[in-house]
PyMOL Python script that loads the backbone (N, CA, C, O; Angstrom):
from pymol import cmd

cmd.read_pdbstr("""\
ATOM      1  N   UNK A   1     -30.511   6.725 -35.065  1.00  0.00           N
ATOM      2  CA  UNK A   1     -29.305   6.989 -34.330  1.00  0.00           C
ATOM      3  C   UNK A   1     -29.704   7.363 -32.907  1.00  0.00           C
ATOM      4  O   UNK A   1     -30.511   8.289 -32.831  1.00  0.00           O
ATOM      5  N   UNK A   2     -29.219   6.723 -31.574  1.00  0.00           N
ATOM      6  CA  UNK A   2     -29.175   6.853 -30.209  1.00  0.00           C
ATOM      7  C   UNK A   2     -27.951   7.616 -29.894  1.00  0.00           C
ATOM      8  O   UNK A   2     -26.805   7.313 -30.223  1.00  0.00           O
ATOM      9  N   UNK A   3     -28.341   8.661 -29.206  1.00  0.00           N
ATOM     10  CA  UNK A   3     -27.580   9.235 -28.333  1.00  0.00           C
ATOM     11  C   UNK A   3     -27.328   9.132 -26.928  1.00  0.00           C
ATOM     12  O   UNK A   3     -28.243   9.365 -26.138  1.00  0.00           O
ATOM     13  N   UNK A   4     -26.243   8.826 -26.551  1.00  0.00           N
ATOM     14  CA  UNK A   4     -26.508   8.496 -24.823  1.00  0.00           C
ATOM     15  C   UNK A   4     -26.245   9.718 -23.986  1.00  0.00           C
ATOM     16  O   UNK A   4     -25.965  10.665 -24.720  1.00  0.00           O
ATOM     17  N   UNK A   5     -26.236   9.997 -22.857  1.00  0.00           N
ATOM     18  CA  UNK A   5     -26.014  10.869 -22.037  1.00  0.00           C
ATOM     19  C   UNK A   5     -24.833  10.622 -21.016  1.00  0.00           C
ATOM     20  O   UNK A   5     -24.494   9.463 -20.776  1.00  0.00           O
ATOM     21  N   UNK A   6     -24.542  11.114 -20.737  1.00  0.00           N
ATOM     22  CA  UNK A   6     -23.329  10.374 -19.626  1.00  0.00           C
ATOM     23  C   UNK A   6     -23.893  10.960 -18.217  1.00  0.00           C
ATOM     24  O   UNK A   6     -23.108  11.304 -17.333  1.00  0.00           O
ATOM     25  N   UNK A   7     -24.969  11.032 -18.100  1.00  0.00           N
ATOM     26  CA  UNK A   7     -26.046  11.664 -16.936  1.00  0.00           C
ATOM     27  C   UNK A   7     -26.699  10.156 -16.254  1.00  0.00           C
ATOM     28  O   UNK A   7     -27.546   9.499 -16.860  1.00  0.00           O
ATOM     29  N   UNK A   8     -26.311   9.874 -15.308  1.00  0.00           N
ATOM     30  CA  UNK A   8     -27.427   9.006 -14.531  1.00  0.00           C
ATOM     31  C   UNK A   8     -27.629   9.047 -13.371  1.00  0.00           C
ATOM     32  O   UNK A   8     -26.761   9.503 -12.626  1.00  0.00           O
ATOM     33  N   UNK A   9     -28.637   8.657 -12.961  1.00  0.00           N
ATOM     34  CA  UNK A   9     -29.520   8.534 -11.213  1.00  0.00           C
ATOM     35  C   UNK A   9     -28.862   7.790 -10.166  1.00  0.00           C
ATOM     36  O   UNK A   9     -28.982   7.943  -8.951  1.00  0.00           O
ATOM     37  N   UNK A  10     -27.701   6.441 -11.199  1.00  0.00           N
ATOM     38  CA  UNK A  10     -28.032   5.524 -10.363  1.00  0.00           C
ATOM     39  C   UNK A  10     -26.615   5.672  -8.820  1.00  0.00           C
ATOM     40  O   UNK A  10     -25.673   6.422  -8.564  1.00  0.00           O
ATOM     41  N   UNK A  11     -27.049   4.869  -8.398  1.00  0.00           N
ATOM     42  CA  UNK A  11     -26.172   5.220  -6.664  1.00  0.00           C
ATOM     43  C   UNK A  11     -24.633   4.491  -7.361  1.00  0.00           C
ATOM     44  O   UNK A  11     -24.677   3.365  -7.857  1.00  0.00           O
ATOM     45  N   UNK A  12     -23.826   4.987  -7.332  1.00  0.00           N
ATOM     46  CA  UNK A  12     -22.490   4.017  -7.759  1.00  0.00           C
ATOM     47  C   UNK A  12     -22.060   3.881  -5.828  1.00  0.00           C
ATOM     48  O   UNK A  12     -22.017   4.689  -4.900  1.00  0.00           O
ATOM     49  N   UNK A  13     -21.795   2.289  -5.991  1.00  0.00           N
ATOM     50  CA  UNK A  13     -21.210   1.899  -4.811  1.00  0.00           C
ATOM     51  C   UNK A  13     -19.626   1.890  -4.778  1.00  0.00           C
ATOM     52  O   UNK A  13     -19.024   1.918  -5.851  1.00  0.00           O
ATOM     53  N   UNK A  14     -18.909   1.852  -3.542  1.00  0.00           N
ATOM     54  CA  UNK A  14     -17.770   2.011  -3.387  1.00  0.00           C
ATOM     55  C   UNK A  14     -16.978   0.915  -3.714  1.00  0.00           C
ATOM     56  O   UNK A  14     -17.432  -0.162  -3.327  1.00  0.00           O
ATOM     57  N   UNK A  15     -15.495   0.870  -4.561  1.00  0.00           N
ATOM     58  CA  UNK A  15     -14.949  -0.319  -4.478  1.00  0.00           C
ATOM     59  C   UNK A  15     -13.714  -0.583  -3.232  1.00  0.00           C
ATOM     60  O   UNK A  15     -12.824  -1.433  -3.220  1.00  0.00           O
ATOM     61  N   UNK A  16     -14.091   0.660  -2.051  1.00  0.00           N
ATOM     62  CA  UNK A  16     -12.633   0.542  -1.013  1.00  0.00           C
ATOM     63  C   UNK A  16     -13.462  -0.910  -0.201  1.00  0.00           C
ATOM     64  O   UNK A  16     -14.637  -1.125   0.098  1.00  0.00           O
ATOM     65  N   UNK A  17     -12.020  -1.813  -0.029  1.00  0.00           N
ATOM     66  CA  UNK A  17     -12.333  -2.745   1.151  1.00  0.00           C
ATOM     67  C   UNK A  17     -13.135  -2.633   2.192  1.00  0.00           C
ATOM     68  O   UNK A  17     -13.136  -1.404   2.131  1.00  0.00           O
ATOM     69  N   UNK A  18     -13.655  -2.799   2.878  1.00  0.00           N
ATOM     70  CA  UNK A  18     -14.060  -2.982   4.136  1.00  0.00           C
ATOM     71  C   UNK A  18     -12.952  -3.055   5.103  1.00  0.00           C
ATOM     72  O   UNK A  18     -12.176  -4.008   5.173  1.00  0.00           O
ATOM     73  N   UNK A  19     -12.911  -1.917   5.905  1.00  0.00           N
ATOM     74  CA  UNK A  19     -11.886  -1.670   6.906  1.00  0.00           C
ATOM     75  C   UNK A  19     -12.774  -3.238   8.426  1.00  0.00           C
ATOM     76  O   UNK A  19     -13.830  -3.824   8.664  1.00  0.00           O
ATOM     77  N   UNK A  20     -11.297  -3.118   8.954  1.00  0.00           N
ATOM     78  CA  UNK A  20     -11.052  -4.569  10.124  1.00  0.00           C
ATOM     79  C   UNK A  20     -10.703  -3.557  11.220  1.00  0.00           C
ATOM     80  O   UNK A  20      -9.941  -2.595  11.122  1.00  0.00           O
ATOM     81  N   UNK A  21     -11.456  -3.987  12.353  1.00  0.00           N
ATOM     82  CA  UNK A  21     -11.026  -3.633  13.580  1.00  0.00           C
ATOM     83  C   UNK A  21     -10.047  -4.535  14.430  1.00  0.00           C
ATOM     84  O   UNK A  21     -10.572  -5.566  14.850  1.00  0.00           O
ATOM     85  N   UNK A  22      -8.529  -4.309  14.809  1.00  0.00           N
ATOM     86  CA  UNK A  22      -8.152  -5.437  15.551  1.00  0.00           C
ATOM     87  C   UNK A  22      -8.551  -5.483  16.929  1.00  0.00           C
ATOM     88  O   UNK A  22      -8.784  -4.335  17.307  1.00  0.00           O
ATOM     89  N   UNK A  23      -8.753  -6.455  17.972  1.00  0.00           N
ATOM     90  CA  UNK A  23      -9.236  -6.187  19.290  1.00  0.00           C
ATOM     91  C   UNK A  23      -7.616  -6.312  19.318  1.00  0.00           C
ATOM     92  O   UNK A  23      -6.857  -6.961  18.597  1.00  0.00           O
ATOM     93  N   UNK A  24      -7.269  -5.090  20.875  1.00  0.00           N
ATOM     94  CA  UNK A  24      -6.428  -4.735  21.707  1.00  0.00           C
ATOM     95  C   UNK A  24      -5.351  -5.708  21.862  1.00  0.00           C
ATOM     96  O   UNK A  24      -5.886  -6.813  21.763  1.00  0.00           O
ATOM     97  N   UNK A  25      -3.811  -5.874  22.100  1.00  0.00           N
ATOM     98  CA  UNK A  25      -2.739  -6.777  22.056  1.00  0.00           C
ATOM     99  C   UNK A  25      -3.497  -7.527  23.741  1.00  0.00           C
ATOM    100  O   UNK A  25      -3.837  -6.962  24.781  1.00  0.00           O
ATOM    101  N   UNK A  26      -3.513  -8.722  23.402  1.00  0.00           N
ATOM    102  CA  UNK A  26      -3.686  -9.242  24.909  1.00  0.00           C
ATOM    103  C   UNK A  26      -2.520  -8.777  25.890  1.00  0.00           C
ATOM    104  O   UNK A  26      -1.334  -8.927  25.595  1.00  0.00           O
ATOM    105  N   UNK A  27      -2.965  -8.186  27.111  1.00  0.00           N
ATOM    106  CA  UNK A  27      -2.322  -7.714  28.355  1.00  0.00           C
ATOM    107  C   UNK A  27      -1.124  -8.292  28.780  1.00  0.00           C
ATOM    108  O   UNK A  27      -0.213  -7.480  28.940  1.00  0.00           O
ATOM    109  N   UNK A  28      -0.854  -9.499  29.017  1.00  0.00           N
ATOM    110  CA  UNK A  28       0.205 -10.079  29.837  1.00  0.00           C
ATOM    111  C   UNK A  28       1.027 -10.944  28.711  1.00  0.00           C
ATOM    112  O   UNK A  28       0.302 -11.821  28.241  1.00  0.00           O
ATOM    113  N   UNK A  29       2.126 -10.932  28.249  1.00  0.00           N
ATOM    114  CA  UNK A  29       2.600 -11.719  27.713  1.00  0.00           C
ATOM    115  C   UNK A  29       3.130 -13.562  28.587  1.00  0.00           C
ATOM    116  O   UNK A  29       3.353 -13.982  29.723  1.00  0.00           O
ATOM    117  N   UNK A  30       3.110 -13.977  27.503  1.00  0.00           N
ATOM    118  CA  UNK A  30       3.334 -15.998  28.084  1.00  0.00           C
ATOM    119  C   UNK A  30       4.543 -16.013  29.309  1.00  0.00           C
ATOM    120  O   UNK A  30       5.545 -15.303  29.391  1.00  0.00           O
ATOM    121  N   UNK A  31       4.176 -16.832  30.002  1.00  0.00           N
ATOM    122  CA  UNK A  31       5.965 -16.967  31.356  1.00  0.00           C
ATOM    123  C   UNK A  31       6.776 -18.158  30.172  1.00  0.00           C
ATOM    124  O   UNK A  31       6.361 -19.217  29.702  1.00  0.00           O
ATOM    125  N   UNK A  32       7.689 -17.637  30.042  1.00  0.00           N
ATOM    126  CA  UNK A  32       8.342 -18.681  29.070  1.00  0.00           C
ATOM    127  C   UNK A  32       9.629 -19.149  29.898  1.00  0.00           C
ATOM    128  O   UNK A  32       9.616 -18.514  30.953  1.00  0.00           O
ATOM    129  N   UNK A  33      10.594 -19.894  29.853  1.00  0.00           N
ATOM    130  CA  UNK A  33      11.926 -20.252  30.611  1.00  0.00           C
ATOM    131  C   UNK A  33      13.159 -20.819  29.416  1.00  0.00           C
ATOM    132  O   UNK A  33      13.283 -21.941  28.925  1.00  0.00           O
ATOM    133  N   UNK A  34      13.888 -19.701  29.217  1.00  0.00           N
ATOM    134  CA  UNK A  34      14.945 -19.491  28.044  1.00  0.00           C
ATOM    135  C   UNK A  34      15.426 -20.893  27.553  1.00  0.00           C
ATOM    136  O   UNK A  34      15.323 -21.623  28.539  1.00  0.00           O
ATOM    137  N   UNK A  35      15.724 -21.350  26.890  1.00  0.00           N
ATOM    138  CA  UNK A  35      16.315 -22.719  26.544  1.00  0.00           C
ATOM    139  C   UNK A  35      18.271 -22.337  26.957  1.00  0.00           C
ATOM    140  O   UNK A  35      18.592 -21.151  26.892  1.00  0.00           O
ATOM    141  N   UNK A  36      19.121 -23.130  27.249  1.00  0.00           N
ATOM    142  CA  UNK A  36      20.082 -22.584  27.081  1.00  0.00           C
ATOM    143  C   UNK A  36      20.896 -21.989  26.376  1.00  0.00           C
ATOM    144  O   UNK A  36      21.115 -22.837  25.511  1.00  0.00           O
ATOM    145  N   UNK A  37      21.802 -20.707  26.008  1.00  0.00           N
ATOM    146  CA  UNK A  37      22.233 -20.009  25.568  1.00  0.00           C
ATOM    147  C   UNK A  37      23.177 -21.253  24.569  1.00  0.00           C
ATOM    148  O   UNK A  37      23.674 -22.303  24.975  1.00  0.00           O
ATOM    149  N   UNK A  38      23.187 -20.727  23.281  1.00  0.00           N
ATOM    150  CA  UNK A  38      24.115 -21.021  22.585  1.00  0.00           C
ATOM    151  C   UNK A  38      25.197 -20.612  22.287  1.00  0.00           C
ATOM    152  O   UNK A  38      25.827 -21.281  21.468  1.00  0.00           O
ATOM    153  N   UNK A  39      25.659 -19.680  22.699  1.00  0.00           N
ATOM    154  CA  UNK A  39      26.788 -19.007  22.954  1.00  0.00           C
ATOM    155  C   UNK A  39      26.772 -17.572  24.146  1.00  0.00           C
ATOM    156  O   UNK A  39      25.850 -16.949  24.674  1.00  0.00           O
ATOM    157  N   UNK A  40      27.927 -17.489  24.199  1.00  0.00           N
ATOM    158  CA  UNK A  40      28.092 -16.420  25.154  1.00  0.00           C
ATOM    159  C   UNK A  40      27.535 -14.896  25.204  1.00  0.00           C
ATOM    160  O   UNK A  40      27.188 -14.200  26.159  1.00  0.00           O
ATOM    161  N   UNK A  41      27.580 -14.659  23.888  1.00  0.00           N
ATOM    162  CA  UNK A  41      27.537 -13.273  22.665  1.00  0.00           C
ATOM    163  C   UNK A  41      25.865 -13.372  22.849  1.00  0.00           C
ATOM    164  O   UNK A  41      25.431 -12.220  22.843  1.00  0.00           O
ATOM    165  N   UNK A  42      24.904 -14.238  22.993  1.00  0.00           N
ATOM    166  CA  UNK A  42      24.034 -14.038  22.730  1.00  0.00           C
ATOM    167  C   UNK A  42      23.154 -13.508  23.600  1.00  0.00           C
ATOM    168  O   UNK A  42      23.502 -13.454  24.780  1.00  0.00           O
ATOM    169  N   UNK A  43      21.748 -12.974  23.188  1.00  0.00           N
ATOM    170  CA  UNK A  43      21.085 -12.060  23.816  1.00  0.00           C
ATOM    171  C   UNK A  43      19.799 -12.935  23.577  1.00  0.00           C
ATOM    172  O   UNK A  43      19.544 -13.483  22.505  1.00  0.00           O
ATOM    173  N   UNK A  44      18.625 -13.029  25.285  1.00  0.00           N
ATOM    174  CA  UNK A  44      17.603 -13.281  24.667  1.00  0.00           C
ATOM    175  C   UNK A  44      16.530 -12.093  24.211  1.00  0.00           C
ATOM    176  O   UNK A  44      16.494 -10.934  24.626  1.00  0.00           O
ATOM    177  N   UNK A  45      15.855 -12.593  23.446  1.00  0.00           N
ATOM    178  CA  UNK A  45      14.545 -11.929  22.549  1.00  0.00           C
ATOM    179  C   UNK A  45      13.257 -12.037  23.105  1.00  0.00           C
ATOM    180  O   UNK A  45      12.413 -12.373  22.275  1.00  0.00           O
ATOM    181  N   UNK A  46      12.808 -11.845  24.338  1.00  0.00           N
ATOM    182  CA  UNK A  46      11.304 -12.316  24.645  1.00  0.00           C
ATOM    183  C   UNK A  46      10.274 -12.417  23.601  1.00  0.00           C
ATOM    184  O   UNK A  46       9.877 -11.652  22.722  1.00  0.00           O
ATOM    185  N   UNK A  47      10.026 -13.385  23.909  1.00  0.00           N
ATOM    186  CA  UNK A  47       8.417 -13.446  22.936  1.00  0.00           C
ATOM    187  C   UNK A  47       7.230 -12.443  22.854  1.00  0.00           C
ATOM    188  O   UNK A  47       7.097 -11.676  23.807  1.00  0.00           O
ATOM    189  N   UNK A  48       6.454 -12.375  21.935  1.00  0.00           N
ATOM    190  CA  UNK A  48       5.417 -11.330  21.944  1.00  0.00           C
ATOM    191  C   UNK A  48       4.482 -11.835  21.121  1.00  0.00           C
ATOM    192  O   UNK A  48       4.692 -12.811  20.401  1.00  0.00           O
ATOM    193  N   UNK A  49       2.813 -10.867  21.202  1.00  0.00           N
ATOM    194  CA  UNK A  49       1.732 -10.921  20.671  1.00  0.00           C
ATOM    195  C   UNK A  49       2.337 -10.700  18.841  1.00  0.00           C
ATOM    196  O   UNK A  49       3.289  -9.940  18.669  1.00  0.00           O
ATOM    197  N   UNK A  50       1.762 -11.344  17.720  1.00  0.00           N
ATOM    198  CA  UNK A  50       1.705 -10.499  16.518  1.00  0.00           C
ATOM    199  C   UNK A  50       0.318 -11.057  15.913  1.00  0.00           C
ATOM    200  O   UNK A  50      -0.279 -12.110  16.139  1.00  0.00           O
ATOM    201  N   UNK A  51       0.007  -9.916  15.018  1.00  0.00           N
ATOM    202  CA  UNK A  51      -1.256  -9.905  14.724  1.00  0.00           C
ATOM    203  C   UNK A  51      -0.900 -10.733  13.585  1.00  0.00           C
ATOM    204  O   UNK A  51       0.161 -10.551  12.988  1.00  0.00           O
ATOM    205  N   UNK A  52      -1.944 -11.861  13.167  1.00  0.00           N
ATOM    206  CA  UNK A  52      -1.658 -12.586  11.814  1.00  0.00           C
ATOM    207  C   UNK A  52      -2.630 -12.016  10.889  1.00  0.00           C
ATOM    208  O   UNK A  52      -2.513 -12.693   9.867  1.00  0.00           O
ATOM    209  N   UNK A  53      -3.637 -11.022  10.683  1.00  0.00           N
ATOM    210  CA  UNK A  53      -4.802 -10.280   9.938  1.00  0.00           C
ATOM    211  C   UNK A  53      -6.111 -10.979  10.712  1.00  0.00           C
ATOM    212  O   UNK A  53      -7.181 -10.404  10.914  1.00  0.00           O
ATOM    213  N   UNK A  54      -5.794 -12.296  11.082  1.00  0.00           N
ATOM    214  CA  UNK A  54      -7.145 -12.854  11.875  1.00  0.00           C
ATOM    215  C   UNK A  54      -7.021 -12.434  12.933  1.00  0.00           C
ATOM    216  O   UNK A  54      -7.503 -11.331  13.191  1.00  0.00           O
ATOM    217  N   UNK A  55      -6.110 -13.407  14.219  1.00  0.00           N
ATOM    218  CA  UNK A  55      -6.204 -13.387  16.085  1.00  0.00           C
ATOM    219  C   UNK A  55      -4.591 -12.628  15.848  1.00  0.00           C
ATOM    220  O   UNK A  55      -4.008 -12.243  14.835  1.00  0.00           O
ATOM    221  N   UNK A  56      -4.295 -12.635  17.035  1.00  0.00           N
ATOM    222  CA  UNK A  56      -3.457 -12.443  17.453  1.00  0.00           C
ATOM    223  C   UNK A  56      -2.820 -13.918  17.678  1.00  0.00           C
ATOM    224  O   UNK A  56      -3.502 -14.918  17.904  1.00  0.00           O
ATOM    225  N   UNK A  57      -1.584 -13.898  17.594  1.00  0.00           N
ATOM    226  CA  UNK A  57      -0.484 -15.659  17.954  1.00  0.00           C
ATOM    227  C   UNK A  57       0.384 -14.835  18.378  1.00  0.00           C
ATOM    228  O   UNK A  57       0.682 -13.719  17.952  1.00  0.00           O
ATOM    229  N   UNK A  58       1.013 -15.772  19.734  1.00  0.00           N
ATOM    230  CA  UNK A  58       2.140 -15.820  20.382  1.00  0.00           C
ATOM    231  C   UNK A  58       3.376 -16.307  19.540  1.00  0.00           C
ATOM    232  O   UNK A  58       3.429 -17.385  18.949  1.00  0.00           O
ATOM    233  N   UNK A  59       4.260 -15.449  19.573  1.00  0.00           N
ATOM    234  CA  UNK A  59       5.913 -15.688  18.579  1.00  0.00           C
ATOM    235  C   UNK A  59       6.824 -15.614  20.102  1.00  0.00           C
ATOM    236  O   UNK A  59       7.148 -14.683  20.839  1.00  0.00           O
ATOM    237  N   UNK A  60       7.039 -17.109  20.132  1.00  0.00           N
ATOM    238  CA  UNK A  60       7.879 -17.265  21.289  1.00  0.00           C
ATOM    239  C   UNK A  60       9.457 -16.450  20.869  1.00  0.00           C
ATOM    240  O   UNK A  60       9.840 -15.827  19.879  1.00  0.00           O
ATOM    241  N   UNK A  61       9.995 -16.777  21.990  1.00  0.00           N
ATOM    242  CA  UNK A  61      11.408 -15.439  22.153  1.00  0.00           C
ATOM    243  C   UNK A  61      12.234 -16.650  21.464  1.00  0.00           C
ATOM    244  O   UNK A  61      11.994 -17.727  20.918  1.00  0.00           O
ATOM    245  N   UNK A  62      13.245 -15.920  21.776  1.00  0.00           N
ATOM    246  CA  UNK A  62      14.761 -16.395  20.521  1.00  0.00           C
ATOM    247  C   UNK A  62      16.075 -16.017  21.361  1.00  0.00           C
ATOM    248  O   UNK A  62      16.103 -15.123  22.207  1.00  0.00           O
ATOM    249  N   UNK A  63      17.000 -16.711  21.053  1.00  0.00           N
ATOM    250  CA  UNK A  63      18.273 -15.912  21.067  1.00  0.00           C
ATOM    251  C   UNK A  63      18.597 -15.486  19.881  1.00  0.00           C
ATOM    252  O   UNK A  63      18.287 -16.091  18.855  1.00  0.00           O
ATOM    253  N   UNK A  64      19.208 -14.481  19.906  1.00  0.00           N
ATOM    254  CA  UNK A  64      19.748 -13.320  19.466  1.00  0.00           C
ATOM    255  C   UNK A  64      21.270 -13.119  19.206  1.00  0.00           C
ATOM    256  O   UNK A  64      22.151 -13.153  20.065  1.00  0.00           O
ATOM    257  N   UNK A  65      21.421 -12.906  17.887  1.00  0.00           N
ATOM    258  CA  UNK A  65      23.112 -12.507  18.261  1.00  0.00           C
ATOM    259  C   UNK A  65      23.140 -10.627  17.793  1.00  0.00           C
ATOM    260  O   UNK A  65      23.410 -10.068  16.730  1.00  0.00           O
ATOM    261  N   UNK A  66      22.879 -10.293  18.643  1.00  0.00           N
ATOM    262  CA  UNK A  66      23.340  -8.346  17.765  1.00  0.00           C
ATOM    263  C   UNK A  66      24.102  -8.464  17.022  1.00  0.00           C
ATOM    264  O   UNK A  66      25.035  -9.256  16.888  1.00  0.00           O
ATOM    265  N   UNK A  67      23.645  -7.442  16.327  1.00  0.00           N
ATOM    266  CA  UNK A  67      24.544  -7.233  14.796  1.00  0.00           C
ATOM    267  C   UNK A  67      25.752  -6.323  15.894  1.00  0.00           C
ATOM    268  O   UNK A  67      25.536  -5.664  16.911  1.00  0.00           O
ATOM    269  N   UNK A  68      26.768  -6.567  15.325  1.00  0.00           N
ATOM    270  CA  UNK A  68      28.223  -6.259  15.317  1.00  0.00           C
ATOM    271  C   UNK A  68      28.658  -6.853  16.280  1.00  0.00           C
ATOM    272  O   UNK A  68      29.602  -6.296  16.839  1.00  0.00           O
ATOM    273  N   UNK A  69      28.375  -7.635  16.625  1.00  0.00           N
ATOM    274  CA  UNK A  69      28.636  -8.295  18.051  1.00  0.00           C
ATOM    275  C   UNK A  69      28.940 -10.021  17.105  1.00  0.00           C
ATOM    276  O   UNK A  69      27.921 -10.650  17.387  1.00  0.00           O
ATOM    277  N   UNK A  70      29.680 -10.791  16.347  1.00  0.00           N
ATOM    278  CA  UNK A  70      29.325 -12.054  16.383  1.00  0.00           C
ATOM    279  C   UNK A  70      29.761 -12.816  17.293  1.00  0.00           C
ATOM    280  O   UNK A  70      30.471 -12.545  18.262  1.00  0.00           O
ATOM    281  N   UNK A  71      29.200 -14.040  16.869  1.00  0.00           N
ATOM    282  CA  UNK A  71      28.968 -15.158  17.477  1.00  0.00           C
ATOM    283  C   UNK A  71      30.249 -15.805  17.945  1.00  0.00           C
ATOM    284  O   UNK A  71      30.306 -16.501  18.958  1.00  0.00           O
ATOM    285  N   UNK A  72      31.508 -15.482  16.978  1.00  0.00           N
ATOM    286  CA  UNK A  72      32.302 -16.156  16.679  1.00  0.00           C
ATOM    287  C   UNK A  72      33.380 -14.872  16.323  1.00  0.00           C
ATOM    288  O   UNK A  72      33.074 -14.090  15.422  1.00  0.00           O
ATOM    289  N   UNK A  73      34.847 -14.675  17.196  1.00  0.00           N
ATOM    290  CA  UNK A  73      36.053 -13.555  16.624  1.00  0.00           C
ATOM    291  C   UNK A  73      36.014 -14.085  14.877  1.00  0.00           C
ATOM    292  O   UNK A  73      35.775 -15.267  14.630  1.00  0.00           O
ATOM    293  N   UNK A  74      36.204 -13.348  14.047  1.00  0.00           N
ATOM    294  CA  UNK A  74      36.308 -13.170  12.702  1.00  0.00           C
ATOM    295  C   UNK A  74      37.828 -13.976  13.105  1.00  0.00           C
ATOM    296  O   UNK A  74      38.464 -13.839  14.150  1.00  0.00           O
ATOM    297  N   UNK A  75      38.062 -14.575  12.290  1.00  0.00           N
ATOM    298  CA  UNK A  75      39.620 -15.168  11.965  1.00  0.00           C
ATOM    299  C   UNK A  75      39.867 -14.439  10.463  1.00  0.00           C
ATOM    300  O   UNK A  75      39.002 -14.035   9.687  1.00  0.00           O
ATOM    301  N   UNK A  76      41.139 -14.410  10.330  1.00  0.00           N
ATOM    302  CA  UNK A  76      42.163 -13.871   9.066  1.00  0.00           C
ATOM    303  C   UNK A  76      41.988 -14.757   7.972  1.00  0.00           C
ATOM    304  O   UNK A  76      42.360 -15.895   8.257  1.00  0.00           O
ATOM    305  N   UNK A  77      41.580 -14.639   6.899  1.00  0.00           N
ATOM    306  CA  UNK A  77      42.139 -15.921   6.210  1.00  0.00           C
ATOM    307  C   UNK A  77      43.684 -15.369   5.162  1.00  0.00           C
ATOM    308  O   UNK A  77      43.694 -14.369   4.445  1.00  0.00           O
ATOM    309  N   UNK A  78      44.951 -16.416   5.371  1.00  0.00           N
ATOM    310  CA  UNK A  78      45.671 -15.897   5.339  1.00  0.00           C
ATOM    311  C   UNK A  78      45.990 -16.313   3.548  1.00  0.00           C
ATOM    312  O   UNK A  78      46.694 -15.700   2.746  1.00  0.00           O
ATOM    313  N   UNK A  79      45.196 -17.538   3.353  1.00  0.00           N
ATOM    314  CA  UNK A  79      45.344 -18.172   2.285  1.00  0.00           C
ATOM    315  C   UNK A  79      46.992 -18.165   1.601  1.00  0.00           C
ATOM    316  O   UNK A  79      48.037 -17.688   2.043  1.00  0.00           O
ATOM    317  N   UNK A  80      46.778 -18.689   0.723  1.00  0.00           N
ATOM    318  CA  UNK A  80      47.819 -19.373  -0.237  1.00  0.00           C
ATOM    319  C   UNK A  80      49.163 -17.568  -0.501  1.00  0.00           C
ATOM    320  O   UNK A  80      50.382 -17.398  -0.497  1.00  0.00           O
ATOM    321  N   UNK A  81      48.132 -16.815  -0.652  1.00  0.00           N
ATOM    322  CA  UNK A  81      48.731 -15.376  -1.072  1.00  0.00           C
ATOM    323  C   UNK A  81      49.194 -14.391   0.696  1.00  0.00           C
ATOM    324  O   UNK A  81      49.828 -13.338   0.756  1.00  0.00           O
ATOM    325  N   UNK A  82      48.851 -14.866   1.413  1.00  0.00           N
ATOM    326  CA  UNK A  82      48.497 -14.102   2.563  1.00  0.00           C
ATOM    327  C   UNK A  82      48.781 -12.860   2.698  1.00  0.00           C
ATOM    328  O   UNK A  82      49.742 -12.211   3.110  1.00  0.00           O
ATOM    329  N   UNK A  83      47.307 -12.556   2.084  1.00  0.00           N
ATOM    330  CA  UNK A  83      47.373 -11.597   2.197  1.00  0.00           C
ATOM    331  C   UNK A  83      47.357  -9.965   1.106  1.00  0.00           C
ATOM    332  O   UNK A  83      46.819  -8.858   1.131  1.00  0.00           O
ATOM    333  N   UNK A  84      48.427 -10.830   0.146  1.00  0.00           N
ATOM    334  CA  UNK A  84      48.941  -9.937  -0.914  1.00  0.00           C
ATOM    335  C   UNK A  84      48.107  -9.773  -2.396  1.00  0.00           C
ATOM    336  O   UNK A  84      48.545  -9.026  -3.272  1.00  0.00           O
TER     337      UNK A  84
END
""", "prot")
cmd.dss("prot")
cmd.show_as("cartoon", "prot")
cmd.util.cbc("prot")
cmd.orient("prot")
């Protein structure tokens, strides 16, 4: 009969990831020139740096519609019941 010990020498290594350094958001963002507005209501979004876990990529801008603000006056629908 063997008895074991739950005693050992040996080095146990770590299982945390390996931490990533990101280099710094590049300085100047892109000169971009808005496409035309699709409506009146809308707002543009400039573009910006986002990190993808590798480089950094440029996410060009957008229009925008703010929330509570739509695109479009809400119309009634009065339907068949209107209403009731």
């Amino acid at each position: 009969m063997m008895l074991l010990s739950g005693c050992s020498n040996e080095a146990v290594q770590s299982s945390a990831s390996p931490t990533y350094e990101r280099p710094p958001v590049p300085m100047e963002p892109l000169a971009e020139t808005p496409p035309p507005s699709p409506g009146f209501r809308y707002q543009w979004s400039p573009g910006y740096w986002q990190w993808d876990g590798h480089q950094y990529v440029w996410m060009s801008g957008r229009w925008e519609n703010p929330p509570g603000n739509p695109a479009t006056p809400p119309r009634e629908s009065l339907g068949p019941y209107r209403g009731y």
